[in-house]
C-alpha positions in Angstrom: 0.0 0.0 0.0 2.7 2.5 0.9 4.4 2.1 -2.7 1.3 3.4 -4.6 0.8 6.3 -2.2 4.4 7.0 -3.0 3.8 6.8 -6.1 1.0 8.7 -6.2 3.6 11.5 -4.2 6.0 11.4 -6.8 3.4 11.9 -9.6 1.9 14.9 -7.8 5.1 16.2 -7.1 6.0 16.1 -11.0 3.0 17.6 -12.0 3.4 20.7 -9.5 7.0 20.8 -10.9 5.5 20.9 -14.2 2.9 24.0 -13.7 5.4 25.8 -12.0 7.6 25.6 -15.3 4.7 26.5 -17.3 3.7 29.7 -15.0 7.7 30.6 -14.6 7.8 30.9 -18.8 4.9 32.9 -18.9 6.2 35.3 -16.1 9.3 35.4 -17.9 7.9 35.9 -21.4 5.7 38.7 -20.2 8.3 40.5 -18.2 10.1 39.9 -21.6 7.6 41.6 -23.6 6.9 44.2 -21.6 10.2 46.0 -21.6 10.9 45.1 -25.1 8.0 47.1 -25.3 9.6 49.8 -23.4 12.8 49.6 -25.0 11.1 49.9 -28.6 9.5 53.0 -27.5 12.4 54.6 -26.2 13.8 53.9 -29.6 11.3 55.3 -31.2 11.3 58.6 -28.8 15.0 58.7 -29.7 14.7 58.6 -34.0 12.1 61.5 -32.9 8.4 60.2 -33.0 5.3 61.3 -31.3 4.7 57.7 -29.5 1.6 58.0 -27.4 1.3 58.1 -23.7 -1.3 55.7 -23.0 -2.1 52.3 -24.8 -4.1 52.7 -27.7 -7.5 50.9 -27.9 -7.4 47.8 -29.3 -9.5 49.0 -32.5 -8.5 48.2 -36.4 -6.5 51.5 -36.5 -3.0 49.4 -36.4 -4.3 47.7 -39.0 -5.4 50.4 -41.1 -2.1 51.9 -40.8 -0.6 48.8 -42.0 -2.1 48.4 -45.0 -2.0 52.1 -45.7 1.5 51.7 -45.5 2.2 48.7 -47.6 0.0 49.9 -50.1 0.3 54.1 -50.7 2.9 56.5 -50.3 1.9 58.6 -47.1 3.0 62.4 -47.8 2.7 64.4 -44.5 6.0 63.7 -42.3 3.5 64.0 -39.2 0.7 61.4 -40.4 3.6 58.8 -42.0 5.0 59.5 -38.5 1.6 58.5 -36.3 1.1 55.7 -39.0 4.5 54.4 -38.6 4.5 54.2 -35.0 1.2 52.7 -34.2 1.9 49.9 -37.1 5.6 49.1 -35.8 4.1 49.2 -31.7 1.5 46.7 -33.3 3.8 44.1 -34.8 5.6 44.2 -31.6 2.7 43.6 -29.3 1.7 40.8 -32.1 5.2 39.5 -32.7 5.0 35.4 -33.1 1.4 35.1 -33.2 -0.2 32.4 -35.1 -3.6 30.6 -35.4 -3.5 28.1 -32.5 -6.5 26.0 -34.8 -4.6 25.3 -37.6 -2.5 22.1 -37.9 1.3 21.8 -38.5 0.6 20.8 -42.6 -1.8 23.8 -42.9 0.5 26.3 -41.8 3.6 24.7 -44.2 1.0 25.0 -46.9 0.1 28.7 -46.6 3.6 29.6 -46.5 4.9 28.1 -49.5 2.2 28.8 -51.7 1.3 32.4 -52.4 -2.2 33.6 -51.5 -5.1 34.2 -54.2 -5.5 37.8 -53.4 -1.3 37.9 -53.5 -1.5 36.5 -57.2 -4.7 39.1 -57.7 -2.2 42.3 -57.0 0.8 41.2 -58.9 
């Protein structure tokens, strides 16, 4: 009796080890993140852009930006500037994202063959 209580120690004892590795990477990561954050900011302070005080709402503005900037030529040095910095702050919130649904195969697919709306454009 005493050897499957100590097993049954041993397997708890793993899987507490185990959690505590999981919540220690996330703690790192997001202690990480958050002054790469910082440190991108500063940078862009430094090259000499307006970077907000506050987080921006979570809206499809960084997105907007984006694709205004891959697809026209922005002419104002003060609105490329706001563009700029709200779609290079929203990379790097967004930085190694992926769709947690797809499967390994999928994502090997998409990224060797080019997308309809890619072979649209070109």
């Amino acid at each position: 009796m005493t050897v499957g209580l100590t097993q049954l120690r041993i397997n708890h004892l793993k899987a507490v080890k185990e959690t505590r590795g999981v919540a220690l990477r996330t703690m790192r990561m997001r202690r990480r993140k958050k002054s790469r954050l910082k440190e991108l900011d500063k940078t862009l302070r430094a090259l000499g852009y307006v970077v907000p005080a506050c987080e921006e709402p979570q809206t499809y503005e960084a997105w907007k930006s984006r694709a205004l900037l891959a697809t026209t030529k922005v002419e104002g040095a003060q609105e490329l500037g706001e563009h700029l910095v709200r779609a290079v702050r929203h990379m790097a919130r967004h930085r190694g994202w992926r769709n947690p649904w797809w499967t390994l195969n999928q994502l090997e697919i998409a990224s060797t063959a080019p997308s309809d709306t890619f072979c649209e454009d070109s």
